[in-house]
VEXTOR-86953 format. One record per residue (C-alpha): residue number from 1; residue in one letter; x, y, z. Coordinates in steps of 0.001 Angstrom, whole numbers, plus 500000, padded with zeros to 6 digits. Layout:
! VEXTOR-86953
[pt NUM,'a',[X,Y,Z]],
...
This chain:
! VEXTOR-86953
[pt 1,'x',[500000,500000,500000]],
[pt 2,'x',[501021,503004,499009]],
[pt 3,'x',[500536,505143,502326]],
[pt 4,'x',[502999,502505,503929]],
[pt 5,'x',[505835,503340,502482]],
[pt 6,'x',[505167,507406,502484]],
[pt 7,'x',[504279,507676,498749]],
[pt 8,'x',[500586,509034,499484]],
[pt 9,'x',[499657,510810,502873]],
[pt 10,'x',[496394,509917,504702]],
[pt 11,'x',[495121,513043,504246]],
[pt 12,'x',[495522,513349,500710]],
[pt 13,'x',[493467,509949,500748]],
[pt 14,'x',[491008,511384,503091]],
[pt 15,'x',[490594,514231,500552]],
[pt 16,'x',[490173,512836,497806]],
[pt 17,'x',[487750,510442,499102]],
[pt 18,'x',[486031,513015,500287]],
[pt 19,'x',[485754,515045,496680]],
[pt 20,'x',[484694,511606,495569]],
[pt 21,'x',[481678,511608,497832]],
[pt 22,'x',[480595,515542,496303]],
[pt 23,'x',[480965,513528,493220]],
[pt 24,'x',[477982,511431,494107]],
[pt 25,'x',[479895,508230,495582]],
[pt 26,'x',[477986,505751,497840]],
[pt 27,'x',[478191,507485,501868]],
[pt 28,'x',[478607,504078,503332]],
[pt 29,'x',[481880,503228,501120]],
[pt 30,'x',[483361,506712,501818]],
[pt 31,'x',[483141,506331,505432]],
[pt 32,'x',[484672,503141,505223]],
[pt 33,'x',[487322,504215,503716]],
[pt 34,'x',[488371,507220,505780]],
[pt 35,'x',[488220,505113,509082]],
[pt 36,'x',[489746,502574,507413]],
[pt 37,'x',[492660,504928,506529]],
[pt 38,'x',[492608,506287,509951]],
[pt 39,'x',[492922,503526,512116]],
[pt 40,'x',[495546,502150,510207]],
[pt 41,'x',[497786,505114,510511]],
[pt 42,'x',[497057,505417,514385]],
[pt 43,'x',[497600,501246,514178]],
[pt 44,'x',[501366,502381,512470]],
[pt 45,'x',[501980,504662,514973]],
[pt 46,'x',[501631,502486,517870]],
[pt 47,'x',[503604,499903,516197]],
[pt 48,'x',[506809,502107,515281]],
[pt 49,'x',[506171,504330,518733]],
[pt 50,'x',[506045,500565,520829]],
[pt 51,'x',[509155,499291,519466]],
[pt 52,'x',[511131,502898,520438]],
């Protein structure tokens, strides 16, 4: 993925999926997506900031 390895930032992600929703997109799979994105960067950070 993409966001692992710094290429694309969560918020860009959240953004865009976002400007897809004003584009008529389905609620439900926007939401998804966004805490999807979320939790896995707070899920990241507890990984790299346990190991310090």
């Amino acid at each position: 993925m993409s966001v692992n390895i710094g290429l694309l930032y969560p918020l860009e992600v959240i953004q865009a999926a976002e400007t897809a929703y004003t584009d008529n997109l389905n609620l439900n799979g926007v939401e998804g997506l966004i805490r999807q994105i979320l939790g896995w960067r707070e899920y990241i950070r507890g990984v790299f900031l346990g190991k310090c």
